[in-house]
C-alpha positions, 0 to 999 in steps of 0.5 A: 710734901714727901711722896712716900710714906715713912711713919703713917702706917704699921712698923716692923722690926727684924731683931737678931736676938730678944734684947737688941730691939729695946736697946736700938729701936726702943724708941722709935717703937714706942713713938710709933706705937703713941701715935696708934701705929701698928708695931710688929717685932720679930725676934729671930731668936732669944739670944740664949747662948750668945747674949745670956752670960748672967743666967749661964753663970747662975747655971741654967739650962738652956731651954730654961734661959731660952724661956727667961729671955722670952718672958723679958722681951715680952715684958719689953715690947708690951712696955713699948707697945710692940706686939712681939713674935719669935721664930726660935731660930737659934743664935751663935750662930742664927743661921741664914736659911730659905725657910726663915726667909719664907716665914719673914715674907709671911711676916711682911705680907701679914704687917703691910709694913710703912717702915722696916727696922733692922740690923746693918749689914757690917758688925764684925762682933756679932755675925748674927746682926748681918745675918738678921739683916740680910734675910730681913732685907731678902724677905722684903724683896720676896715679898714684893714679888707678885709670884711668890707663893705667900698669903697676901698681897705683894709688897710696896717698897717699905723704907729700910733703916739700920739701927745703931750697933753697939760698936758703930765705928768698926761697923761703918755706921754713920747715921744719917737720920737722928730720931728725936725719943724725948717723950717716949724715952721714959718708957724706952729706959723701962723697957731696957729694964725688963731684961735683966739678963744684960743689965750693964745695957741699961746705962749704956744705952741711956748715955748713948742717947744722950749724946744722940740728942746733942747731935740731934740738937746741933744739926737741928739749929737752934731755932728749934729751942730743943730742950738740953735733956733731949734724946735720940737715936740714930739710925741709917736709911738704905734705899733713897728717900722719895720726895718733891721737895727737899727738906 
């Protein structure tokens, strides 16, 4: 029996940008929320400069796109079951700073998290994803401290996993954790379908799980009889894992 608690209790998830949840957590999300977990998710920001080309193309203004990409994460999130906040925070760049730090730490007081979802701490394309990481990761040791000056009780120790990025070989991700999506990938592709605004995502993601279930099914054995449709997404887990037994 493991000593800690990984999947028994709320979710939260820190997202750089209003899309990046639904294609690298979808579905862990969404098992989480099918089994009546509670699911929080954080957008930082709506990925109104960086990841909205198709609505700068059709010539929108930016509070305009900013209102497009809210209403599609929305949409996303109630797919999966996740409630959903967003702090606003501007992208390209989301800029690191003390008071969305603070708010995070609220965030946390408030979920009581069994399980943190963020973005590593390496993406050479994207500095927003090591921004988002980083202050996920300072907000949960803020919180965990007893004089921090934030509603609610301190912290446990959450366990931390980084979410797969788009180009994980120049972010040096190398999963040590495949999660199997299989009944919940339905509704993790209908939840990558409420965001338009990047629609070459779609078959992407699709595909990248895909090949997340062979490995999955590989390192599983064959004993399992994991069926040939299965899928997954992959994951890295920061801090160590606590148990009495190895398994």
């Amino acid at each position: 029996m493991a000593a800690e608690n990984t999947g028994a209790g709320p979710m939260l998830v820190v997202s750089a940008h209003a899309g990046d949840f639904v294609w690298r957590a979808g579905g862990a999300i969404a098992l989480s929320a099918s089994r009546g977990e509670r699911v929080k998710v954080v957008c930082l920001s709506y990925g109104e400069r960086g990841e909205s080309a198709k609505a700068w193309r059709e010539g929108k203004k930016l509070e305009e796109i900013k209102q497009i990409r809210r209403a599609e994460a929305e949409a996303a999130a109630a797919e999966l079951g996740a409630e959903i906040e967003f702090f606003d925070a501007g992208d390209y760049p989301l800029v690191e700073s003390p008071e969305l730090v603070d708010r995070l730490v609220r965030v946390y007081r408030e979920v009581e998290p069994a399980v943190v979802l963020t973005h590593t701490l390496a993406d050479p394309y994207n500095a927003d994803h090591p921004a988002a990481a980083r202050m996920a990761l300072q907000a949960r040791i803020l919180a965990q401290a007893i004089g921090y000056d934030a509603p609610g009780d301190p912290l446990g120790a959450p366990p931390v996993f980084f979410f797969e990025p788009h180009q994980p070989e120049q972010c040096d991700f190398r999963p040590d954790v495949l999660l199997d999506i299989t009944e919940v990938f339905d509704r993790k592709r209908k939840a990558m379908e409420c965001l338009p605004a990047q629609v070459h995502m779609w078959d992407y993601y699709t595909d990248l799980a895909r090949r997340r279930g062979v490995q999955l099914k590989r390192n599983a054995g064959p004993n399992l009889g994991l069926p040939h449709t299965t899928m997954a997404e992959a994951f890295v887990r920061l801090y160590p894992q606590t148990t009495t037994v190895l398994a």
